[in-house]
C-alpha positions as CSV (number, residue, x, y, z in Angstrom):
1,X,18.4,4.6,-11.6
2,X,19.3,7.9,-10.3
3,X,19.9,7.6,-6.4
4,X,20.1,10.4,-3.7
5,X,20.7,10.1,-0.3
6,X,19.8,12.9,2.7
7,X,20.5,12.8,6.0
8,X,17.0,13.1,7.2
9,X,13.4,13.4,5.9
10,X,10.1,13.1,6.8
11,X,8.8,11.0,4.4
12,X,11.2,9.8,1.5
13,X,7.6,9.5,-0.6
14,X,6.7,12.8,-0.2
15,X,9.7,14.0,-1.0
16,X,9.5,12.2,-4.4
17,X,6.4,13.1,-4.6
18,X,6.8,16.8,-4.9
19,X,9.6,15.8,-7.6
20,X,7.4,14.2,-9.2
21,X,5.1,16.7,-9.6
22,X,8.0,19.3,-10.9
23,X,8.9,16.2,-13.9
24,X,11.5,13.7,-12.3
25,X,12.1,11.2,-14.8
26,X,11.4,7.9,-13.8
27,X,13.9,6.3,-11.6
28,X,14.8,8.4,-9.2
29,X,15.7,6.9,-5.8
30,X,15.9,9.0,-2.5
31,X,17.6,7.7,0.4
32,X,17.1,8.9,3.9
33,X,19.3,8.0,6.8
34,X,16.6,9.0,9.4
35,X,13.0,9.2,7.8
36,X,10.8,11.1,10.6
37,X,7.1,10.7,9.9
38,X,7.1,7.7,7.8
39,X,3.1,6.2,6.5
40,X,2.5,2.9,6.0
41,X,-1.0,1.6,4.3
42,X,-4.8,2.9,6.1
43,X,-2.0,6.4,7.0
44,X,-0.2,4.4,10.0
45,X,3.2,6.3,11.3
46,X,6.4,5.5,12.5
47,X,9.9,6.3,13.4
48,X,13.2,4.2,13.4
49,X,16.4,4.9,14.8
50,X,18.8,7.2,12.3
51,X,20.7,4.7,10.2
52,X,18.5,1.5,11.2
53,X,16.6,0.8,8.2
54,X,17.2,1.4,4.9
55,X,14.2,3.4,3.9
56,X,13.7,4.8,0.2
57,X,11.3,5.6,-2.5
58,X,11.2,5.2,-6.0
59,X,9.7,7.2,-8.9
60,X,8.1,5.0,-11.5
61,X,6.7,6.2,-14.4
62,X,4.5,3.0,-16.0
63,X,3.4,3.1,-19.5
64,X,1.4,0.0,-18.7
65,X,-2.9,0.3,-18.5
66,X,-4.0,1.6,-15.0
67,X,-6.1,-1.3,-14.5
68,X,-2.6,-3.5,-13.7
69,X,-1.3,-1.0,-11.8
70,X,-2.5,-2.7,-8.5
71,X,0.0,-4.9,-9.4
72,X,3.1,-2.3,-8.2
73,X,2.7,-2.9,-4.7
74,X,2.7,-6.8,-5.0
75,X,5.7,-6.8,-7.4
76,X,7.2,-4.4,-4.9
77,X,7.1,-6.7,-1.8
78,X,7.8,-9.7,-4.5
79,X,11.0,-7.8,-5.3
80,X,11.9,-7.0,-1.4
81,X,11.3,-10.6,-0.6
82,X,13.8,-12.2,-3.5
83,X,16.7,-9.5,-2.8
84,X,16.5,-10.7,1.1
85,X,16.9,-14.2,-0.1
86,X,19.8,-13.3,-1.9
87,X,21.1,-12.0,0.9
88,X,20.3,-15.0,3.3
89,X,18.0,-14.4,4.9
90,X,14.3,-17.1,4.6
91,X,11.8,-14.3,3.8
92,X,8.3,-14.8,2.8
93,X,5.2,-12.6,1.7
94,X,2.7,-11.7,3.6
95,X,-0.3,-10.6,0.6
96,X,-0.2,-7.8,-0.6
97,X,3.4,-6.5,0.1
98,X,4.5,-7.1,3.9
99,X,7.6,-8.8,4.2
100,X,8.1,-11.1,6.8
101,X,10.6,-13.2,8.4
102,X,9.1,-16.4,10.2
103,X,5.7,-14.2,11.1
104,X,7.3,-10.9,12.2
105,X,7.3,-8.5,9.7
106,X,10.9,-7.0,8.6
107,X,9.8,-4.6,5.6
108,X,6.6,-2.9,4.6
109,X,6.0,-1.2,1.5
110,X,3.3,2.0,0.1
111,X,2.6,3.0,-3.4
112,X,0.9,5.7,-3.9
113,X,0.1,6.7,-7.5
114,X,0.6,10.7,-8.1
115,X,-0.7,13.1,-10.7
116,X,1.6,15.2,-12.4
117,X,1.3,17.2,-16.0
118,X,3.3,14.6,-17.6
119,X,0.5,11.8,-16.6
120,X,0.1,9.8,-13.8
121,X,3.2,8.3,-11.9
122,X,3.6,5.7,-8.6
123,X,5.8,6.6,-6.0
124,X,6.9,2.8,-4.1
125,X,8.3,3.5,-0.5
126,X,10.6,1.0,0.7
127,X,11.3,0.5,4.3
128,X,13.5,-2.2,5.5
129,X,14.4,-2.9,9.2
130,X,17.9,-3.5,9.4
131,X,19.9,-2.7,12.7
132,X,17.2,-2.0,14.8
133,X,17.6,-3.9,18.2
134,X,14.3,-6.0,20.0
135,X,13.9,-2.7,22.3
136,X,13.6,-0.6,19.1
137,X,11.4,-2.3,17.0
138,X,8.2,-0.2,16.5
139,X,5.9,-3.4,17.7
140,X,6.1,-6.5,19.3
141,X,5.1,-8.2,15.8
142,X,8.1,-6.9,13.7
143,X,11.8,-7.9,13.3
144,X,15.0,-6.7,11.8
145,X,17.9,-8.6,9.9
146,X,20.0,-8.1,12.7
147,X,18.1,-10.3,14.9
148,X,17.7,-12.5,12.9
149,X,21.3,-12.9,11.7
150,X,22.1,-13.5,15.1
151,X,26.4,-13.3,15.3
152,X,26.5,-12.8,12.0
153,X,25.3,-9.6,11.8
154,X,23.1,-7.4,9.6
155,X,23.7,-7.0,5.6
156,X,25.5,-3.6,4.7
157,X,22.6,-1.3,4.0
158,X,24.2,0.1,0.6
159,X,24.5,-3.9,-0.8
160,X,21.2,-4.5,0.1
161,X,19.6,-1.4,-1.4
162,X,21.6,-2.3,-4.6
163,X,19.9,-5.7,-4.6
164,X,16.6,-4.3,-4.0
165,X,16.9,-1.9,-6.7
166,X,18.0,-4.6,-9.4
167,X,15.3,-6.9,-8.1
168,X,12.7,-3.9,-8.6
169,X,14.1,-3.5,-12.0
170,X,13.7,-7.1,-13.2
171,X,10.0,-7.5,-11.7
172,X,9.0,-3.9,-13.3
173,X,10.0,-4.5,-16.8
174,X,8.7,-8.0,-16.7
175,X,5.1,-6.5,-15.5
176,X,5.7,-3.4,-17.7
177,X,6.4,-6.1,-20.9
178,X,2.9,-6.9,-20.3
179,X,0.8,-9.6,-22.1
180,X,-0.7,-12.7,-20.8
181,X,2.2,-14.9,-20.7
182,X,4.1,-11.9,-18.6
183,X,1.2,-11.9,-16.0
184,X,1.0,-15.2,-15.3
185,X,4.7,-15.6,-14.8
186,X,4.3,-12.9,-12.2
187,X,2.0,-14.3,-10.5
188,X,3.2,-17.8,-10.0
189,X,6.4,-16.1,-8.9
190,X,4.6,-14.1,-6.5
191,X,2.5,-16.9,-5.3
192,X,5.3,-19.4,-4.9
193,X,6.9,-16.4,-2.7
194,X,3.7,-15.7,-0.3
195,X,3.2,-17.2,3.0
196,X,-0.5,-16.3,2.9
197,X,-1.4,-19.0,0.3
198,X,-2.4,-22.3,1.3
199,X,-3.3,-20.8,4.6
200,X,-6.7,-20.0,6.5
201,X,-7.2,-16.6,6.5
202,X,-9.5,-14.4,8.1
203,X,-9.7,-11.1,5.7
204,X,-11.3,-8.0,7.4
205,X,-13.1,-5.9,5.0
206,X,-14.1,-2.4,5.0
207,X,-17.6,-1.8,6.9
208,X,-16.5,-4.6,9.4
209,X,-17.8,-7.6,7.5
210,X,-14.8,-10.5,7.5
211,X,-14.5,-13.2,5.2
212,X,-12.9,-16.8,6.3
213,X,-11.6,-19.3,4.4
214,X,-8.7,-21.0,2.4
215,X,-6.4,-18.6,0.6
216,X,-6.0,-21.2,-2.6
217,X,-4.2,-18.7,-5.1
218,X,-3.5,-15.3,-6.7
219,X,-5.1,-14.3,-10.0
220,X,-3.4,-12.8,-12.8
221,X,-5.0,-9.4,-11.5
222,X,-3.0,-10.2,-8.1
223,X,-6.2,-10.5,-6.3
224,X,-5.8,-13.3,-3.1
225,X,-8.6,-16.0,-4.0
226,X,-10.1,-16.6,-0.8
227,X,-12.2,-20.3,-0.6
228,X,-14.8,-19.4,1.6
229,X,-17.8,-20.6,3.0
230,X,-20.4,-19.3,0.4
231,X,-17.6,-20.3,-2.4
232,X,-14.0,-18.7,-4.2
233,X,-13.8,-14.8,-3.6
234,X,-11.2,-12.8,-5.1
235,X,-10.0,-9.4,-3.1
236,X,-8.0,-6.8,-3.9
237,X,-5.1,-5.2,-1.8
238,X,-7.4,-1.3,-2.2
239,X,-10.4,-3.4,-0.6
240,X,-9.1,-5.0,2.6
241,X,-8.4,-3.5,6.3
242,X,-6.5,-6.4,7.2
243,X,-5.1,-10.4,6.1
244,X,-4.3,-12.6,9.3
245,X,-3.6,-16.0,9.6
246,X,-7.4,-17.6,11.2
247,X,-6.8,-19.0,14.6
């Protein structure tokens, strides 16, 4: 991977994005130190503190069918998830791709697919709270590693965007490989990995109808597989407003 860091940006996916669009290759990675107007999934904003978070994007380039390619974002958070492991830290997945730590969330993740003349691409923005402090986390319901290292401190920013990136890499090519075998190894990984299943969830949909039940699995099309009321329902990530834990 090709990595390039700027001192400031509004949105690290717009910005690959627009490379994109002029024929990046895939693999590009731009850094910012102090990301302005970042977007999150239904357009939600945000800014962090400069040098906080470690905040990137990545240009992929998939030769696998489009139908799998709601699989990016889940592989995305799967592969934020395992690199803050490495690094200490007892993470968990919230489906599709928020990262959390105990039940604040410490990462989010949007993948937005781009057209360009050389065929579609997916840009996968990365954003990772790292230093911020309890009075600068954007909401009450989020974390960073620093608090939650405690004396210990936070993980250096460049390690942890190297582990990242190599635990992208592995999860990509695996998906990319493709075949049946590949996809369900992918999804018991990401399963064994996500603190949604095996819980009761409430899953708002859009229009305002909810459904309530057991989140039993995922499916091999990365789909949460919700045992409802009126019997096993399989959502996608594009299809829901919001996953919580039913009180």
């Amino acid at each position: 991977m090709s990595v390039e860091v700027v001192d400031r940006a509004e949105s690290t996916n717009a910005v690959v994005a627009e490379r994109a669009r002029a024929g990046a290759p895939e693999g590009l990675v731009v850094v910012t130190e102090h990301q302005t107007a970042g977007r999150g999934r239904l357009d939600r904003s945000w800014e962090t503190p400069a040098r906080s978070a470690l905040t990137f994007s990545v240009l992929l380039r998939p030769t696998a069918p489009t139908r799998s390619w709601p699989w990016l974002p889940l592989l995305a958070g799967y592969a934020v998830d395992k690199a803050l492991k490495a690094a200490g830290f007892d993470a968990g997945v919230k489906w599709p791709n928020d990262v959390l730590i105990g039940d604040r969330k410490v990462a989010g993740i949007l993948v937005e697919r781009i057209e360009t003349e050389q065929g579609p691409c997916a840009v996968v923005g990365i954003g990772i709270n790292v230093g911020l402090t309890a009075e600068e986390l954007p909401v009450p319901t989020a974390t960073s590693l620093a608090i939650e290292a405690g004396e210990a401190g936070a993980p250096d920013r460049t390690a942890l965007l190297v582990g990242v990136l190599a635990s992208l890499r592995e999860s990509y090519d695996t998906w990319q490989a493709g075949g049946d075998l590949a996809g369900m190894r992918l999804a018991a990984s990401y399963a064994d990995a996500c603190v949604t299943v095996g819980r009761e969830v409430r899953v708002e949909l859009p229009g305002g109808s909810v459904l309530t039940g057991l989140a039993t699995s995922i499916d091999p099309s990365g789909h949460l597989v919700v045992e409802g009321p009126d019997g096993r329902v399989a959502v996608g990530a594009g299809d829901v407003v919001h996953v919580r834990a039913a009180i």
